[in-house]
C-alpha positions as CSV (number, residue, x, y, z in Angstrom):
1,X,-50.9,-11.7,65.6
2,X,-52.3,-9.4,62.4
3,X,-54.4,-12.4,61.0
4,X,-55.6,-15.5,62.4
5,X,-57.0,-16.9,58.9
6,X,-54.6,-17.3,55.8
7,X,-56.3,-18.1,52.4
8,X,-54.1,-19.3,49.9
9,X,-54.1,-20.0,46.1
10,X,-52.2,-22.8,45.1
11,X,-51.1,-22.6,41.7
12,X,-48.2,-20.1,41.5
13,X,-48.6,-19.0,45.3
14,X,-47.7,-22.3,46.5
15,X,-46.4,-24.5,44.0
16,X,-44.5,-23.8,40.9
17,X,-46.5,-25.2,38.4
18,X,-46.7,-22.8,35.7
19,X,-44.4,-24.6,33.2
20,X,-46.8,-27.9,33.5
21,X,-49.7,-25.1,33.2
22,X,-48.2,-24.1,29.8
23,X,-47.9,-27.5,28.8
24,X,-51.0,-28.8,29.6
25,X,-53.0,-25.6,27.9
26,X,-51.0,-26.0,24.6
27,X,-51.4,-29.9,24.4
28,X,-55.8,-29.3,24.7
29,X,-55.7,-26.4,22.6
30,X,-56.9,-27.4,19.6
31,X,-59.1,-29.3,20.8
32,X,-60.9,-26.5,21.5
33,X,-60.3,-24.6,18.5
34,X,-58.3,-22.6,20.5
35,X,-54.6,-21.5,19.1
36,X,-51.6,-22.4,22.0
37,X,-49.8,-20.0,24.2
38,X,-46.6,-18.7,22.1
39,X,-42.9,-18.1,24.3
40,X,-42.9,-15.1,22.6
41,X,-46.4,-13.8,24.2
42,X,-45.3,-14.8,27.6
43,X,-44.2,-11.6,29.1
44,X,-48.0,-9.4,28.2
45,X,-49.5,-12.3,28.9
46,X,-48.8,-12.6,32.3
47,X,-49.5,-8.7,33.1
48,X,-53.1,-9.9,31.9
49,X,-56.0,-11.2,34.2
50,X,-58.2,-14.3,33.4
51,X,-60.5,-12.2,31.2
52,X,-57.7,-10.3,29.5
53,X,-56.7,-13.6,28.9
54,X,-60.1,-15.5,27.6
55,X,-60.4,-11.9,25.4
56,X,-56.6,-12.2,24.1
57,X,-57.2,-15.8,23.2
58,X,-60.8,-14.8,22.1
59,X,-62.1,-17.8,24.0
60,X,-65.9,-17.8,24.1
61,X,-67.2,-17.7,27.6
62,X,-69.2,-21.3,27.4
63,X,-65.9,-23.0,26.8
64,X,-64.2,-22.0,29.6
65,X,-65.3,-24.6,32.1
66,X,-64.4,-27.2,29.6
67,X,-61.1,-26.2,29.2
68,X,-60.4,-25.3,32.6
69,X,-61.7,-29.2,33.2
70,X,-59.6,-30.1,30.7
71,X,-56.4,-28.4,31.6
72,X,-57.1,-29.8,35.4
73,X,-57.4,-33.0,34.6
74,X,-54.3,-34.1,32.6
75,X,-51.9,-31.6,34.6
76,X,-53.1,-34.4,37.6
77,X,-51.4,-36.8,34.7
78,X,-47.9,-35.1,35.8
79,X,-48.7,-33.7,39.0
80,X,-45.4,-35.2,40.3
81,X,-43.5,-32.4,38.1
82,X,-45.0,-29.7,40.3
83,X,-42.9,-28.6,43.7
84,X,-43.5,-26.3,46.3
85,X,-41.9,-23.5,46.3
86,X,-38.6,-23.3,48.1
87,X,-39.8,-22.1,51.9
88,X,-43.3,-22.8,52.0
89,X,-43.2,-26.4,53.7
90,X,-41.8,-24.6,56.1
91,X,-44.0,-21.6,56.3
92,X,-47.1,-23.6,56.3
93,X,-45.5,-25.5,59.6
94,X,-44.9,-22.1,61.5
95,X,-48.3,-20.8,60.8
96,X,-50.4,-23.9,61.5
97,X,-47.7,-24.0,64.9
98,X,-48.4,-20.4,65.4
99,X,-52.2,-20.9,65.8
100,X,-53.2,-19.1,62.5
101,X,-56.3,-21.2,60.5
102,X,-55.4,-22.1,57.0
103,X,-57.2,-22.6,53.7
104,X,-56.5,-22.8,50.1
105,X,-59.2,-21.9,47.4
106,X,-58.2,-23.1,43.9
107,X,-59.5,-24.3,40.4
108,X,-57.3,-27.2,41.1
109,X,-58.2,-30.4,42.2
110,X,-57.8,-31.7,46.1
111,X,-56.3,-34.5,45.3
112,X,-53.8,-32.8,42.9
113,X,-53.2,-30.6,45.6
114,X,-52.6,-32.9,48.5
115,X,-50.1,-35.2,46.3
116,X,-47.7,-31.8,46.1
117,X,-48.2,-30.9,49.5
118,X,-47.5,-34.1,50.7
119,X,-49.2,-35.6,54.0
120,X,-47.0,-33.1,56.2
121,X,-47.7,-30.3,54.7
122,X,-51.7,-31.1,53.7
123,X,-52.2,-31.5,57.3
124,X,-52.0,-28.3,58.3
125,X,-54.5,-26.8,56.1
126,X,-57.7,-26.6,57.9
127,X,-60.1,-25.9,54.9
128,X,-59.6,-27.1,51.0
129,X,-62.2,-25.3,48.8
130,X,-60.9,-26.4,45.9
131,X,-62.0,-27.4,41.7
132,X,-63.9,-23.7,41.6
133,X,-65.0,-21.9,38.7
134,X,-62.6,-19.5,37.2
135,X,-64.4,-16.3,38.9
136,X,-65.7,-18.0,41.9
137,X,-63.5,-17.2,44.1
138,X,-65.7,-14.3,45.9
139,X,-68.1,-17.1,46.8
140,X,-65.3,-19.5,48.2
141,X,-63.2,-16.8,50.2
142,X,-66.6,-15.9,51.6
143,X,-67.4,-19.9,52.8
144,X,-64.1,-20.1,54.1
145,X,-64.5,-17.0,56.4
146,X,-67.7,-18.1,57.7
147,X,-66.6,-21.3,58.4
148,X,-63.6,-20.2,60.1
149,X,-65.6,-17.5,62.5
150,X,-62.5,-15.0,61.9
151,X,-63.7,-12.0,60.9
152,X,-62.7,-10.7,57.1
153,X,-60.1,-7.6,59.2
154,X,-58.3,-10.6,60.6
155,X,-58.2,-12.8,57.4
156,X,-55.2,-12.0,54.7
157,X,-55.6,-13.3,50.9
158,X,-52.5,-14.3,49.6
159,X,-52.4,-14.7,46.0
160,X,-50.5,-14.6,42.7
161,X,-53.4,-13.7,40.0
162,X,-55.4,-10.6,39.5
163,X,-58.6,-12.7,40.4
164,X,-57.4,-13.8,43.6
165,X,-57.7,-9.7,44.0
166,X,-60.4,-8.9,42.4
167,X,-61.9,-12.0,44.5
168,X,-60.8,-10.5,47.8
169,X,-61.7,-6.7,47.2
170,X,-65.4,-8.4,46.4
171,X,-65.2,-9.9,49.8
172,X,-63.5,-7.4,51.7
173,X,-60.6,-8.9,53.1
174,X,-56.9,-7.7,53.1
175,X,-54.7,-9.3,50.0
176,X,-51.1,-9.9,49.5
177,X,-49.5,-10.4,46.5
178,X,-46.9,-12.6,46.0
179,X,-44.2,-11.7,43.1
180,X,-42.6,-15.4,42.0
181,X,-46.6,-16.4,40.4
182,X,-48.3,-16.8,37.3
183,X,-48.6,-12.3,37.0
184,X,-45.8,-10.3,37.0
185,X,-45.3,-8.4,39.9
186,X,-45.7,-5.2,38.8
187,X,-49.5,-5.8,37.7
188,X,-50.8,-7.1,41.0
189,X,-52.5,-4.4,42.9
190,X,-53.0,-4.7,46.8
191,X,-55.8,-3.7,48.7
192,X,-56.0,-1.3,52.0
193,X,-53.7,-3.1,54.4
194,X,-52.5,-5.4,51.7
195,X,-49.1,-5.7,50.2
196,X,-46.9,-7.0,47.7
197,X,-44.4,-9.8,49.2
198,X,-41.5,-10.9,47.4
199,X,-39.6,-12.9,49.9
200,X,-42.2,-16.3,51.3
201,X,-40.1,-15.5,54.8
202,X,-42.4,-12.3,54.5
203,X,-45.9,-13.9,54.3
204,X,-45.3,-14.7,58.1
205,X,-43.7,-11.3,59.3
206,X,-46.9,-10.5,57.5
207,X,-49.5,-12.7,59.2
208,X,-47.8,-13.0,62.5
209,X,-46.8,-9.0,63.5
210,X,-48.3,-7.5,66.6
211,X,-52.6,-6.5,65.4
């Protein structure tokens, strides 16, 4: 096989959750002194990273955490809204049967997490580095490869968000980008050896191809 570790995102890479996302942001909004996300803004925002974002919404940096806390805590309020996305139970299943280590870094909560995975699902991720900072990523990917003992060429990203790539370029490991997440498509870059996936039957043609 290509890689024997899989990081994953969560939000948007492996659950749909962006519609509870919107919700959730708009409903703590003000109580940040921070306007909500308008439908009509939808399509620039999401060719936007996190900081295109925090500048667009002119959030100032010390706030962020609180927010994101924010945001995290009362999406786990309707965390029986969010699904997987339609092949990933069964992704996750061939992988962890193939023998390939998997991980998911997120802001999100493990708890919130393992409720959408579901016990089946949950128990074939190996490593849950989850509730990190906005743009600490770098720093997670990196414990979760050291952990793991596969070396960064034989470890594949997959993500949804520009940070997830911005977070793998800074750790030098391969990153795939997946086109039914939170960025469009069109505005995720991919890395030497990386790639943009549109189909989640590629993620394992991906992962499992001859090295």
């Amino acid at each position: 096989m290509k890689y024997r570790l899989v990081i994953f995102d969560f939000d948007g890479t492996l659950a749909d959750s962006f519609a509870l996302f919107l919700r959730t942001f708009n409903d703590v909004a003000g109580q940040y002194g921070t306007r909500p996300i308008l439908d009509t803004e939808l399509n620039t925002l999401r060719t936007m990273g996190a900081r295109g974002l925090i500048r667009h919404f002119e959030i100032p940096p010390w706030k962020v955490p609180f927010i994101a806390y924010s945001v995290r805590r009362r999406m786990a309020r309707s965390i029986t809204d969010v699904q997987l996305f339609e092949g990933i139970p069964e992704l996750l299943t061939q992988l962890a049967h193939a023998g390939v280590r998997l991980a998911i870094v997120s802001s999100n909560s493990e708890a919130n997490i393992r409720r959408v995975l579901g016990p089946d699902c949950a128990a074939t991720i190996t490593d849950y580095v989850c509730g990190t900072a906005i743009f600490g990523k770098a720093k997670a990917f990196s414990k979760v490869v050291r952990q793991s003992g596969v070396s960064p060429d034989q470890t594949l990203c997959v993500g949804d968000e520009l940070r997830d790539w911005e977070a793998a370029l800074a750790v030098g490991i391969p990153f795939a980008a997946v086109g039914w997440g939170y960025t469009y498509f069109d505005a995720l870059p991919t890395l030497p050896e990386g790639q943009l996936i549109n189909r989640v039957e590629a993620i394992a043609s991906a992962v499992l191809a001859p090295a």
